[in-house]
C-alpha positions in Angstrom: 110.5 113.3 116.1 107.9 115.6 117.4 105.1 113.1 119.2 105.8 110.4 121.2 103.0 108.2 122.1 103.9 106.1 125.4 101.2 103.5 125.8 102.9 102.0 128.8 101.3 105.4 130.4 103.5 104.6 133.3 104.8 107.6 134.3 104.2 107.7 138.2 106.4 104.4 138.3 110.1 104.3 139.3 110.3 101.9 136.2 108.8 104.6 134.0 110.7 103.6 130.2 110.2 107.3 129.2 111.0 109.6 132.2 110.7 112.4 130.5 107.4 113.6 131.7 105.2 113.2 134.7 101.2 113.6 133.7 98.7 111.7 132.0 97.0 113.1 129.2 93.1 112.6 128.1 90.9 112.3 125.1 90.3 116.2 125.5 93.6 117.1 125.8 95.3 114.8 124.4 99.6 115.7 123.9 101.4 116.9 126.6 104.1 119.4 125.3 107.6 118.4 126.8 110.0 120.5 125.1 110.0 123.5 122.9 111.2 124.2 119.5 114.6 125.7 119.3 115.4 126.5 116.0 117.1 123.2 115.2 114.3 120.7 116.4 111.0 120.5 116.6 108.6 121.0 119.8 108.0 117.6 121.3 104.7 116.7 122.6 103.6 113.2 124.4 100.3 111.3 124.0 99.7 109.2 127.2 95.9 108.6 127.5 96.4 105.6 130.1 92.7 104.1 128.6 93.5 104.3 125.0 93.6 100.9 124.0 91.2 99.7 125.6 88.3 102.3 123.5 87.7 100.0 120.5 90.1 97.3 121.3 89.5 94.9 118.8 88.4 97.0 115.9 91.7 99.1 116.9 93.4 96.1 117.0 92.9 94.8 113.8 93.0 97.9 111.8 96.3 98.7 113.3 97.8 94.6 112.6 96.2 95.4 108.7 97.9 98.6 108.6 101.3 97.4 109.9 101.6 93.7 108.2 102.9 95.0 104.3 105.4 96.8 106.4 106.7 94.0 108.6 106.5 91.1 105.6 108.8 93.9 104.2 111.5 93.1 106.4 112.6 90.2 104.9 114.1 93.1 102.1 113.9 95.6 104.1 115.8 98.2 101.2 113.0 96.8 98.2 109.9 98.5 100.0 109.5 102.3 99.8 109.2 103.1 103.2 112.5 101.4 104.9 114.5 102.8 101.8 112.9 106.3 103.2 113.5 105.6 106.8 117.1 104.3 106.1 117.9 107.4 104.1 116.7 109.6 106.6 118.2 107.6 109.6 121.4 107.7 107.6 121.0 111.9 107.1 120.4 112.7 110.6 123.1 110.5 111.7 125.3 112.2 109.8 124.1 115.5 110.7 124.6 114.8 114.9 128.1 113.2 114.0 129.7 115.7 112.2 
């Protein structure tokens, strides 16, 4: 994991689900770095541009419902489509890698 991308963008708010940082970003800078790589793990950087969805809301919209149906009809078999065997495999690796 290296970007989040909280589109709540509530982070001033005591019920803030990632409180983990404390800025907004913008369109010009757009990731807001919140912890450094350390050899092991990637930098992590957040994307909170609080107008984001609301730039080309329905084109946006729909390109991202096109992009993200194959995936959810997948779910049904979740193991047949290429993409949740790779995410399995990898969930499955780095679990085993933080357990052991």
């Amino acid at each position: 994991l290296s970007v989040v991308n909280d589109v709540s963008c509530d982070y001033a708010s005591p019920a803030n689900p990632l409180p983990f940082y404390d800025d907004a970003t913008t369109l010009f800078k757009p990731t807001l770095r919140v912890a450094e790589a350390d050899g092991e793990s990637p930098a992590v950087d957040v994307i909170a541009i609080d107008h984001l969805p609301t730039l080309l809301p329905e084109l946006s919209s729909s390109n991202f419902s096109k992009a993200l149906a194959p995936y959810l009809e997948a779910l049904d078999a979740p193991l047949e489509h290429r993409a949740w065997k790779d995410l399995t495999a990898l969930y499955q690796q780095q679990l085993e890698k933080n357990t052991a």
